[in-house]
C-alpha positions in Angstrom: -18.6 9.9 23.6 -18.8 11.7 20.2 -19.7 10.4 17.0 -16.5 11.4 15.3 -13.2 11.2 16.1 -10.1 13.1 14.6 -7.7 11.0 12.3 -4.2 11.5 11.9 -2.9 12.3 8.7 -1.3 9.0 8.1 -4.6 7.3 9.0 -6.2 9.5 6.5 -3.7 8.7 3.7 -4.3 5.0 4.4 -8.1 4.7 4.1 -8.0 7.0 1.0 -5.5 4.3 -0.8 -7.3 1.7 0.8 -10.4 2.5 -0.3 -9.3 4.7 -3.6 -11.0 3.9 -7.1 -14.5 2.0 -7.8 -15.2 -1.1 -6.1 -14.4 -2.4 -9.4 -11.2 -1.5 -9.6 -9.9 -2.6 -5.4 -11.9 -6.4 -6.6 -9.2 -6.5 -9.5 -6.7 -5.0 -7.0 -7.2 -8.0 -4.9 -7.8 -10.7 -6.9 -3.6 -9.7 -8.6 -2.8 -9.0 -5.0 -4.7 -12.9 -4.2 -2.7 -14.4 -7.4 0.6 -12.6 -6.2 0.8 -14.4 -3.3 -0.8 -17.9 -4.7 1.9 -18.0 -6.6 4.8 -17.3 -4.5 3.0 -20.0 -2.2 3.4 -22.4 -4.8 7.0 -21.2 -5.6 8.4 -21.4 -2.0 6.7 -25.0 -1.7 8.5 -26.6 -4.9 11.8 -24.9 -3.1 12.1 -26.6 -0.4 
């Protein structure tokens, strides 16, 4: 079994976003991302 596999170029392209930046930057990333969604949680429960 080798040690490395190939990656297609899609794969590729979605670690480097994924993993883009300083560790900084993807913790402030996903704590908007975290908020983002909090929040449409909270609208979508006074809707219905």
């Amino acid at each position: 079994m080798p040690s490395f596999s190939i990656e297609k170029d899609e794969e590729v392209e979605f670690f480097r976003a994924k993993f883009a930046g300083s560790q900084a930057d993807r913790a402030i990333k996903a704590e908007a991302e975290a908020n983002k969604i909090a929040e449409q949680m909270k609208n979508s429960k006074g809707a219905s």
